[in-house]
C-alpha positions in Angstrom: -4.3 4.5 -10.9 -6.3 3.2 -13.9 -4.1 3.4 -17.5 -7.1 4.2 -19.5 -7.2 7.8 -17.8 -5.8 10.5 -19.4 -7.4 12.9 -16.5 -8.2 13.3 -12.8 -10.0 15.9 -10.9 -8.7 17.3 -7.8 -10.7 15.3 -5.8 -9.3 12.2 -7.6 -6.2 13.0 -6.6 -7.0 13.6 -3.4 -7.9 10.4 -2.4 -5.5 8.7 -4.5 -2.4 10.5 -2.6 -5.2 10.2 0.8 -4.6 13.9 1.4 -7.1 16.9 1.4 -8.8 18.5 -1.7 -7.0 21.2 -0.6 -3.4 19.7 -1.0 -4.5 18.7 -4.4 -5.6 22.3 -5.1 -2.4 24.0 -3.5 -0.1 21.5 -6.0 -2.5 22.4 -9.5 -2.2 26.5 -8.1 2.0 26.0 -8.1 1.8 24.0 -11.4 3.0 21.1 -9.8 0.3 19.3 -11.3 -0.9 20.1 -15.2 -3.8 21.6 -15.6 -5.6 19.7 -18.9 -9.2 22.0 -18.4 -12.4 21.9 -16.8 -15.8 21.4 -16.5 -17.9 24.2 -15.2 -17.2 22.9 -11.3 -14.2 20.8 -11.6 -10.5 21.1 -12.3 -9.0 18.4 -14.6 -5.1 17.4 -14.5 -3.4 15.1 -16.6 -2.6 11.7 -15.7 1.0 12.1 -16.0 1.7 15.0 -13.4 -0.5 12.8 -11.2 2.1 10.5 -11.2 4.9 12.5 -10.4 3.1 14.4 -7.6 2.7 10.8 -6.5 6.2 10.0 -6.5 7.1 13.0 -5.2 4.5 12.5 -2.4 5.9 9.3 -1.1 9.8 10.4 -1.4 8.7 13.1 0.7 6.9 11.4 3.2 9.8 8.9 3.8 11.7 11.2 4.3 10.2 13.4 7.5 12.0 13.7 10.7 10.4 12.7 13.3 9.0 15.1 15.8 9.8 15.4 19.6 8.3 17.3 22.5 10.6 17.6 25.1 9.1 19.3 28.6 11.2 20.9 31.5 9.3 21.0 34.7 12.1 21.4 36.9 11.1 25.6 37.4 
């Protein structure tokens, strides 16, 4: 993430946390990430919720359980 940037749109966050626009739009709709404005089309967030949805992305993702199918065809 560049220092310089004081704000990202959705779509920059997207493909910073390489998830969908629309996770990016779900996390600035629950105010997980800040809201700093707009410009007609896009939605800005400042660079410092950006980093803790980041953050909070990995932990998250480290953390899943990991998933099973488990089939009975004895019947």
């Amino acid at each position: 993430m560049p220092d310089d940037a004081k704000s990202f749109t959705l779509e920059e966050v997207a493909r910073l946390a390489r998830r969908s626009y629309s996770w990016a739009w779900n996390r600035a709709a629950d105010g997980r990430l800040t809201r700093c404005g707009s410009d007609r089309r896009r939605i800005l967030v400042t660079a410092s919720s950006v980093t803790k949805a980041l953050a909070a992305n990995r932990a998250a993702s480290g953390s899943r359980p990991l998933l099973y199918l488990v089939v009975d065809n004895t019947k």
